[in-house]
N, C-alpha and C positions, 0 to 999 in steps of 0.2 A: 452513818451520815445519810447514807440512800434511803433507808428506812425512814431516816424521820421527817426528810424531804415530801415522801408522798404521803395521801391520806387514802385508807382503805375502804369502799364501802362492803358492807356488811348488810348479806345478802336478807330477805324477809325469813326464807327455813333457818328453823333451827338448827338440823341438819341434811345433807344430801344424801345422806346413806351408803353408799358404796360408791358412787361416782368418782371419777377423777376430780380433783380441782384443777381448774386452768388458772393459771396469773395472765392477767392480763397490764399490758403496761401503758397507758393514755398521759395528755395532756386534759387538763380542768375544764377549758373550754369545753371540751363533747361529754363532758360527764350525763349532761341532760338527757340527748341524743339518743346517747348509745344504752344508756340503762334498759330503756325496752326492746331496745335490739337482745342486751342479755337476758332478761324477762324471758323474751320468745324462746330463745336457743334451749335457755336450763329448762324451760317446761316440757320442750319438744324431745330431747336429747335425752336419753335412759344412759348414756353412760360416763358421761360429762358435764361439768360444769362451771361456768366465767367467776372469778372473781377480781374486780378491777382495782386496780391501783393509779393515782392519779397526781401530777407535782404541776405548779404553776410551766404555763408553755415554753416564758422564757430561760425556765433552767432545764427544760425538758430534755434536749440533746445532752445536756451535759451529764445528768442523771443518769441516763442510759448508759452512756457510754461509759460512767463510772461502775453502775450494778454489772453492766455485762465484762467489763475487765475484771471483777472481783467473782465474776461464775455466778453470781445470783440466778438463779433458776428463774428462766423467761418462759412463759411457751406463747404467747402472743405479743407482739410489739405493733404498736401502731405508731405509721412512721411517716411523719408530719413534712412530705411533698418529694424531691425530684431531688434535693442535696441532700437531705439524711438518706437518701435510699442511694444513693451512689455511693454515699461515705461508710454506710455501715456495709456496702458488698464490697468493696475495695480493703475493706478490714476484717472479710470477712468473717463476720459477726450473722449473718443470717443463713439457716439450711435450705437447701435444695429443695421444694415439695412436689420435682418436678413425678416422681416415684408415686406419691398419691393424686397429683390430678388425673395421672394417668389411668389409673386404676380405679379412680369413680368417673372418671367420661369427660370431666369438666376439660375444656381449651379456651383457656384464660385469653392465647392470642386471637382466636376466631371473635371471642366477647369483647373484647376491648381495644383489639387493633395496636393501634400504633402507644395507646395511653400507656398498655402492656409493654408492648415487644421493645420500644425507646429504652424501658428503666430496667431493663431485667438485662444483667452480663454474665451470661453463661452460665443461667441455667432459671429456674424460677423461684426467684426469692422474695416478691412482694406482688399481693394483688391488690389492683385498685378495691375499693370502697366506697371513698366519697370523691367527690371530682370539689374543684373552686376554678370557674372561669372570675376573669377578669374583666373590668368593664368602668364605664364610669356614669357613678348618680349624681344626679343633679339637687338643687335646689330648688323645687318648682317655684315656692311661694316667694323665692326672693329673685329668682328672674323675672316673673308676672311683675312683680311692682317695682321694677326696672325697666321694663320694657322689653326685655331679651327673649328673640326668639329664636328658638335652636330645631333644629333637625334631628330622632330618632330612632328611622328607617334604616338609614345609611350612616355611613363615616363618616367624619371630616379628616383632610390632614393635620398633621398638628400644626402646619403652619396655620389653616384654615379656625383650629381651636384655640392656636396663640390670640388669632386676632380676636376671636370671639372673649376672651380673657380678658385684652386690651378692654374693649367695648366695657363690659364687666364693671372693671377697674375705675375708665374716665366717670361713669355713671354712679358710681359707688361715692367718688371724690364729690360728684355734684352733690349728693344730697347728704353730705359729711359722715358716710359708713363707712370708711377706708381705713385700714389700719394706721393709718399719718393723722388723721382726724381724730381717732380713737381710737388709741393702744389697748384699752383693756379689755371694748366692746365691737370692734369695727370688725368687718369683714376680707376675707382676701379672696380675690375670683376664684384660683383652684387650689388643689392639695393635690398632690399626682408626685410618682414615685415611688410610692408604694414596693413597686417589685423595680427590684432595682438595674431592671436591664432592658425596661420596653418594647424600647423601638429595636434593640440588638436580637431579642426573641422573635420578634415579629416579623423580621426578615430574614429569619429561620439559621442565624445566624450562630455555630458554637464559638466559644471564646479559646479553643485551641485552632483555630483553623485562621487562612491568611485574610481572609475575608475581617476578622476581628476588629484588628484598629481603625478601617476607616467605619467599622460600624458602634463602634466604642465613641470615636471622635461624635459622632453624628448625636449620637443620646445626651453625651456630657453638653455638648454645644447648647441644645435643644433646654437640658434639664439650667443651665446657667442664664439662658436667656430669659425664662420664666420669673428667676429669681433675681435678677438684674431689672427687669422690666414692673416690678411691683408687684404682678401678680400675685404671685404664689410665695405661701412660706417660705425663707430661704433653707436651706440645705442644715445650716448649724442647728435652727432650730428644730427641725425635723427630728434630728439626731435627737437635740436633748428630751424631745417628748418619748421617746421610741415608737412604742408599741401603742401610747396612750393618744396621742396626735389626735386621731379621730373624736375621743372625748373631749378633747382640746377644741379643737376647732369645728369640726361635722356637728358631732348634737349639737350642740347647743346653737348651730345655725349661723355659725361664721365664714361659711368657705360656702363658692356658689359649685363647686365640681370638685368633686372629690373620685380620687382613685381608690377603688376597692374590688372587691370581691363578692360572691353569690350567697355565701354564710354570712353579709350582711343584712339579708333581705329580713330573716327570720327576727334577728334583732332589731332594727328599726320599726318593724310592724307592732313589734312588743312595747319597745318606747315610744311611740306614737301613741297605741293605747294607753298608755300610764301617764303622758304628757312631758315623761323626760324629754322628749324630741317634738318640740312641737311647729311640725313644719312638714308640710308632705311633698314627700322626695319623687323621684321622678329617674328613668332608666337609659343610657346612652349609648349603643357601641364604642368601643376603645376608638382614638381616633389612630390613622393608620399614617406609616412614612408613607413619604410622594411615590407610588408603583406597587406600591401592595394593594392586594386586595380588598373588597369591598367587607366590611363585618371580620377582620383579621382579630381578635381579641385573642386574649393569654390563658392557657389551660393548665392548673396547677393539682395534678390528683394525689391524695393521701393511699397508700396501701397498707395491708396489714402482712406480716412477716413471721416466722418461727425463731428464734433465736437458735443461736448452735447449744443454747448451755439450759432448752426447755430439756425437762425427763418428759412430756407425754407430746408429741412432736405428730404420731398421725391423729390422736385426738383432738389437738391444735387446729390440723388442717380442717377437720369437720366442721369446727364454728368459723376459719375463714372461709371455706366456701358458702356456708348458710349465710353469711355476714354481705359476701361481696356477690349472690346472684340475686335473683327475683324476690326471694321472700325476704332477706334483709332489705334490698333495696326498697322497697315498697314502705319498710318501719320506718327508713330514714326521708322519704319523700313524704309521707305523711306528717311530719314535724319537720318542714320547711328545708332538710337538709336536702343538696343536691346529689344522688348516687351517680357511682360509676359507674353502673351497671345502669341502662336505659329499654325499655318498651314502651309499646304506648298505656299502659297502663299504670309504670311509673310515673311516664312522664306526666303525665295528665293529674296525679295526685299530689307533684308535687307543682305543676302548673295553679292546682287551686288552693293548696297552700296560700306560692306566693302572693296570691291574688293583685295579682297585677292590671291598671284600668287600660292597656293594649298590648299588641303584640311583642312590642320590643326585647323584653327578657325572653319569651321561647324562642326570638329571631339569635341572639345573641348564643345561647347556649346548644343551639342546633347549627351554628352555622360552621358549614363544611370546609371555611378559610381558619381558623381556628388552632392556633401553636400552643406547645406546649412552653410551658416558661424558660424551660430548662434544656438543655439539649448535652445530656451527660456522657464522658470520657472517664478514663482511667487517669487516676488526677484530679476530677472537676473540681472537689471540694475544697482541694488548697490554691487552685487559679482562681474560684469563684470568691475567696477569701482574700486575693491579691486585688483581685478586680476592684471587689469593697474599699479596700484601706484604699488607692491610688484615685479612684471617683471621689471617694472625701477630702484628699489632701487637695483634688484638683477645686470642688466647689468650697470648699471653705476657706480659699484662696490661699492654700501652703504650696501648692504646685503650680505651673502653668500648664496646660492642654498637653503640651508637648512636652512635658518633664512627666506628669501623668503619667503620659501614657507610655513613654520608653519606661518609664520604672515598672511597667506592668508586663512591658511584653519580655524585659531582664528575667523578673520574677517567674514570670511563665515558660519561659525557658529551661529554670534552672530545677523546677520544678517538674517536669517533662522531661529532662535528661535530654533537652535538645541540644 
């Protein structure tokens, strides 16, 4: 079943000659990306070589977690943000490389700070590669001919972007582009939610700690008033597009603010040229709860990993250190993708990538207020799971707030051994 899940690419040699093969394990989406990263590595590398295997994103965890209970021979995993990388060290499913950074020089924590040292428990099991701040784009072309004029320098609160929403909204109703006006073509001021814990990240807030519920209460309140006030897609439907939402509503120019991510940039520049997206977007800081800081947005980094059940484990580590310092970074900033690894002369190539017409995205992805999404524990991944089902029961009105949210802090409990 694993096997016929992903699809292999098949490298241009005929063959490598005495190299190692590496397996490498991806999701679809970076196929593009990452291919010249492998390009670089196999050419450079006399004693190794990537071959990738790659299954749709959304069975991607599952996949994994299927081939590596069955011992399927891993030697690279690439491990899609801050909950797979808790859940597979908690199972532990990923090796130590703490033995070989030591022994080529590399300090993962001195390069990457806190992106590092937060996700890794005891000992070094995944290093960053690519980063995804959070953030949200606009709709230029359809604020201008609404009137709406927004701020890009700074934050707003989200009370501050509710009302801008509102405004949005009464404007949209006037000139009959409202979802009530037209169901099949109207527009809805935002789409936000995206990461399903905002405002609770942004005030650095983890979900085992006592701080949680009134920071739990605070998002769900926030996310229900959205969808109670017209704005914004409500909650079920969200759900039923999943992953697709954005093609739903974003291209095609329905939604004035949309919540996303910096691996959107590459895409919409592309659909812009093609004319799938024909509407030119525009870049916002996340807006922030009342007391945080200015430019607070959401940091979501992907890392790459050894499995316990690779056979060539230090030759692994070779292409993730190529992978996640200067000369990978530099392949993936060149094709719009943001690395984890930063200088100025990354930065600056993948600054002209995005080709952005002001400062706002280099203010946004430099800014030193800046959370990681996730704030991971022993456990996170089945609290982060409870968290999910009890935010849906509460917005698609099976729960109330307070039924919610005790059925969450039960679960987390029981979960925890508290």
């Amino acid at each position: 079943m694993v096997g016929s899940m992903f699809a292999t690419y098949v490298p241009a040699q005929a063959s490598e000659g005495e190299k190692v093969k590496l397996t490498f394990y991806g999701w679809s989406d970076e196929e593009d990306y990452l291919q010249p990263l492998f390009d670089a590595f196999n050419e450079q590398s006399e004693t190794s070589y990537i071959e990738p295997q790659y299954c749709a994103v959304g069975e991607y965890e599952e996949v994994v977690l299927s081939a590596l209970a069955a011992g399927t021979p891993i030697d690279v995993l690439a491990i899609n943000g801050l909950s797979p990388m808790s859940n597979y060290q908690e199972k532990g499913l990923l090796s130590d490389m703490s033995e070989y950074a030591e022994s080529s020089g590399f300090d993962p924590a001195e390069v990457y700070g806190a992106t590092y040292s937060d996700a890794n428990i005891d000992g070094m099991h995944g290093i960053p590669y690519r980063n995804a701040v959070w953030f949200m784009y606009y709709n230029r072309d359809l604020l201008d001919e609404l009137g709406v004029e927004i701020q890009t320098e700074t934050s707003y609160t989200w009370d501050e972007f509710n009302d801008i929403c509102l405004e949005v909204e009464e404007k949209l109703k006037e000139a009959g582009r409202d979802i009530e006006s037209d169901p099949n073509n109207g527009c809805y001021a935002g789409l936000v939610g995206m990461n399903l814990n905002t405002t609770i990240a942004q005030r650095g807030v983890s979900l085992d700690s006592e701080e949680a519920p009134d920071a739990i209460r605070e998002y769900w309140t926030l996310w229900n008033e959205f969808q109670e006030n017209g704005t914004h897609l409500p909650y079920a439907q969200k759900l039923e597009y999943g992953t697709n939402v954005g093609s739903v509503y974003w291209t095609p120019g329905r939604v004035a603010f949309f919540q996303n991510a910096t691996w959107g940039i590459s895409t919409y520049n592309e659909q812009m040229k093609t004319g799938e997206m024909a509407f030119q977007y525009g870049i916002m800081p996340m807006p922030v709860p009342e007391g945080e800081a200015d430019q607070t947005n959401l940091s979501n980094p992907n890392f790459l990993g050894i499995p316990t059940t690779s056979e060539h484990a230090e030759e692994a580590y070779k292409f993730i250190e190529f992978a996640c310092s200067h000369d990978g970074a530099m392949i993936l900033a060149e094709q719009g993708v943001l690395p984890a690894y930063s200088d100025d002369e990354v930065s600056a190539a993948y600054t002209e990538y995005a080709a952005q017409p002001d400062d706002a995205l280099a203010n946004i992805i430099s800014s030193p207020n800046n959370r990681l999404t996730d704030l991971c524990f022993e456990g996170y991944a089945e609290v982060q799971a409870a968290y999910e089902e009890d935010m849906e029961s509460y917005l698609v009105g099976n729960m109330t707030i307070d039924e919610a949210i005790d059925d969450f802090l039960a679960k987390r409990a029981n979960i925890l051994g508290e």
